[in-house]
N, C-alpha and C positions, 0 to 999 in steps of 0.2 A: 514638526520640529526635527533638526537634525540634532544628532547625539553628538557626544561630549567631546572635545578634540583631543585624539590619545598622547603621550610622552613618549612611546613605542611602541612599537608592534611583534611584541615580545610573543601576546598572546592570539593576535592574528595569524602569526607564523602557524598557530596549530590547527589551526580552521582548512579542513582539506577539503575542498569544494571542486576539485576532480574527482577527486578518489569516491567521494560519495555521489556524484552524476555518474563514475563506471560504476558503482556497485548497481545503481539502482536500474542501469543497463541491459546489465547479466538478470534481474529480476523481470524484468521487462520483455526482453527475448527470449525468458522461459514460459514467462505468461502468452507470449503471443505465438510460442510455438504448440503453446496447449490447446490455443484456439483452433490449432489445426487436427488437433486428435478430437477432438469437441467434435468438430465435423463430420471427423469419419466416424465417432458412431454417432451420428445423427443419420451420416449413410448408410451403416451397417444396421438401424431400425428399419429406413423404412425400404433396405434391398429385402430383408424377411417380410413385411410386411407385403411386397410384390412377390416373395415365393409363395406366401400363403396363399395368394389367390389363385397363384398356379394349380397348388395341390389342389384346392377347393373345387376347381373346375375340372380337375382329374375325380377328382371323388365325384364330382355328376353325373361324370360320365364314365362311374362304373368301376373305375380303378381301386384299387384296394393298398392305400394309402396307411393303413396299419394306428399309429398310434400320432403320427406325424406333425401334425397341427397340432396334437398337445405340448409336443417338445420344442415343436417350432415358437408357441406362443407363452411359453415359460422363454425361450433364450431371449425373443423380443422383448419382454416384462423387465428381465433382467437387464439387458442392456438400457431399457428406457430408466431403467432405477439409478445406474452406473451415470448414464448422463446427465442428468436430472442432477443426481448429487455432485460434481464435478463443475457443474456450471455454478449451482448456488454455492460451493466449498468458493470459488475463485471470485465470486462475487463477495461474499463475505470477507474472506481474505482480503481484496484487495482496499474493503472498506476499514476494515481492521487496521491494516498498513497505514494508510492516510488520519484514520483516526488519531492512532499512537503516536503518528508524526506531529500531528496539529497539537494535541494536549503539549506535546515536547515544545513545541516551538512557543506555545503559550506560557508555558515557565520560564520561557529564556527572557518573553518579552516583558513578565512580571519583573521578573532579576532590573531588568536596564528601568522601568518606571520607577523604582523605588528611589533610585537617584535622580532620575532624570528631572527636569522643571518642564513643568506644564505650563504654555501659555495661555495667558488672563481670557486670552480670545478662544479658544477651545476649551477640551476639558478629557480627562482621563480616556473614557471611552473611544473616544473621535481619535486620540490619539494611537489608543490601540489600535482602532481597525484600519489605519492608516498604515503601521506596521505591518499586518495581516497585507495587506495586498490586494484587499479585497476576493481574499480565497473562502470559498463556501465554507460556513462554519460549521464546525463537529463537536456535540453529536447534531442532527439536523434538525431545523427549525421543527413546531409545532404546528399543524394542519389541523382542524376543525374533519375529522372522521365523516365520511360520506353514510358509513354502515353504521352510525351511533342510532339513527333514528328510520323506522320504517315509511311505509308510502302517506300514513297519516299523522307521521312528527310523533309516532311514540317514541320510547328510548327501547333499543333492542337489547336484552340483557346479553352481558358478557362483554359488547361490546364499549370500548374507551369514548372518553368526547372527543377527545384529540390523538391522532398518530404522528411518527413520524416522517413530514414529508418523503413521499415515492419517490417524488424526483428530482430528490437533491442527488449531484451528478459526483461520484468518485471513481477515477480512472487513473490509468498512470499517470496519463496528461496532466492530472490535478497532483499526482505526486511528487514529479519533477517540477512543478511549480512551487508548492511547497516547501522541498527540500532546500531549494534556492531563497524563499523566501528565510528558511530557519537560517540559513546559511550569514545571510543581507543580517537579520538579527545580532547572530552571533560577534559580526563586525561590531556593530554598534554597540552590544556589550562591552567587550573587548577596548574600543576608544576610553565608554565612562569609565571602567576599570583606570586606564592609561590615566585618566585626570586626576585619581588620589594624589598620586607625587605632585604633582603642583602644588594642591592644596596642603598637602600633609610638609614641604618644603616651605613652605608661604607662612605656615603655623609654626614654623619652628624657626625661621627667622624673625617672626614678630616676638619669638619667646626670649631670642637673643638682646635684642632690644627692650626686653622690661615689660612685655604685655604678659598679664596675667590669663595666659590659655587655658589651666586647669587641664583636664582630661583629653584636650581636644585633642591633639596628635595621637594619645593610646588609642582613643576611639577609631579616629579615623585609619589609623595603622589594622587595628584588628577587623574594622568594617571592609577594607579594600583584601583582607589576607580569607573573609568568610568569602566573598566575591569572587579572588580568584580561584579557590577550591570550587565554588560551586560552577566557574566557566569548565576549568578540566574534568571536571564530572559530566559536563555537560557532553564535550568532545568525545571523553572517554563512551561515556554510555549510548551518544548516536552512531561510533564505526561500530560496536558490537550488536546495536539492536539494527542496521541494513545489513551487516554479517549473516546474524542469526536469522532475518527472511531473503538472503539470497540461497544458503542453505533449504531452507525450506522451501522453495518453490522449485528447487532441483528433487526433493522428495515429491512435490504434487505432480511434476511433469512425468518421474518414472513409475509413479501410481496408474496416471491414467496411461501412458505408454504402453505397458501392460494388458489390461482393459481393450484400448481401441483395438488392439491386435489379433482378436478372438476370429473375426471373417474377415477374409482376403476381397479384393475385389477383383474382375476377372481380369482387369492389366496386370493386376500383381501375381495372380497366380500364372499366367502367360508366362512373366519373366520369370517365375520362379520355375518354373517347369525347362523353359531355356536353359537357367543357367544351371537345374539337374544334368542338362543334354551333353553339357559342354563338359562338367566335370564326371560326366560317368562313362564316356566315348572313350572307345577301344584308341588306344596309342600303339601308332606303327614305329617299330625300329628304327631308329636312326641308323642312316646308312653311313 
């Protein structure tokens, strides 16, 4: 079903549907440029894990290699800990992100059902997920546990019946889907809002005329005044929660920034050794 035909678009006006595709831009190009520090220590493991074997085969052959390998295989450890956490922090993260988004967008789409008329040919649900856009639902479905039961169908202690599905998929791709979806929402909130003054005009001209309305216009005045608090709240508190995680994934990127930067690789240390040359070269007089 399509939602309610508005009187204005007083409250559409405030719906910023660029502004939050840039915000969620800038989160997006910090994530993916952490994908690229991701990799350098993924390279800076396993370029130690090829020095080890250097030393190792120096130490065969006799070399006196000191304490080397132990400090070699504590830096390795360490970094394998740095990256390891860094991948699961952004994987989490970004399901968090999506999560919080989806619960939001599911309140907006409760707000516009509560008005809206459901037809005889459908029913509540179907009309929600029709809303949704058919975006994977959060939190993710239920999965029958592979590790609940051993190779003879006992039940392994500890273990759940059911998890939640592995591979239900969350990416940005899913969150710039979403945001659009909240967004498509919020319109349609916004319209049913628009159609109180019709009704609430309609009630007060039958009032004029001798119908006995009773409550209806108070009601209906203070049901569309709870409505449109709750649209601006709504507005309000989506630009500060893509604020508050564009902030924060400018703190995840110079976290691992940091981190990847510990070994050079030998292009970079080339260049870095050049451009020592160039700034520490004797300067002849100007003639």
């Amino acid at each position: 079903m399509t939602a309610i035909k508005p009187s204005d678009s007083q409250l559409r006006d405030q719906i910023d549907s660029d502004g939050y595709n840039a915000t969620l831009n800038v989160v997006n190009s910090k994530y993916a440029e952490m994908d690229k520090y991701i990799g350098n220590l993924e390279s800076d493991v396993e370029s130690i894990k090829d020095f080890e074997k250097d030393v190792l085969s120096d130490q065969a052959r006799g070399y006196d290699v000191g304490t080397s390998l132990d400090t070699l295989s504590f830096q390795k450890d360490s970094l394998q800990i740095d990256l390891d956490f860094f991948v699961h922090m952004k994987n989490v993260y970004i399901k968090k992100l999506y999560g919080d988004l989806y619960k939001y967008c599911d309140n907006i789409i409760e707000s516009a059902l509560a008005i809206e008329e459901i037809p005889s040919t459908t029913n509540r649900e179907a009309v929600k997920s029709r809303k949704f856009r058919n975006m994977t639902p959060y939190p993710p479905q239920m999965i029958p546990n592979p590790k609940a039961t051993d190779a003879e169908g006992n039940a392994v202690e500890g273990e759940p019946a059911e998890i939640e599905d592995p591979f239900a998929k969350y990416d940005m791709n899913e969150i710039f889907a979403l945001i659009n979806c909240t967004t498509s929402n919020l319109r349609e909130l916004a319209e049913d809002i628009g159609s109180f003054d019709v009704k609430i005009n309609r009630a007060k001209e039958r009032e004029t005329r001798g119908f006995s309305v009773g409550n209806l216009i108070m009601n209906l005045e203070g049901q569309k005044q709870k409505l449109t608090l709750e649209f601006t709240s709504y507005i309000e508190r989506l630009s500060k929660f893509l604020e508050q995680n564009k902030n924060f994934s400018n703190r995840c990127l110079n976290r691992i920034k940091i981190i990847s930067s510990e070994i050079t690789t030998a292009e970079e240390q080339v260049d870095k050794n050049e451009d020592g040359d160039v700034d520490g070269g004797d300067g002849g007089d100007a003639e």
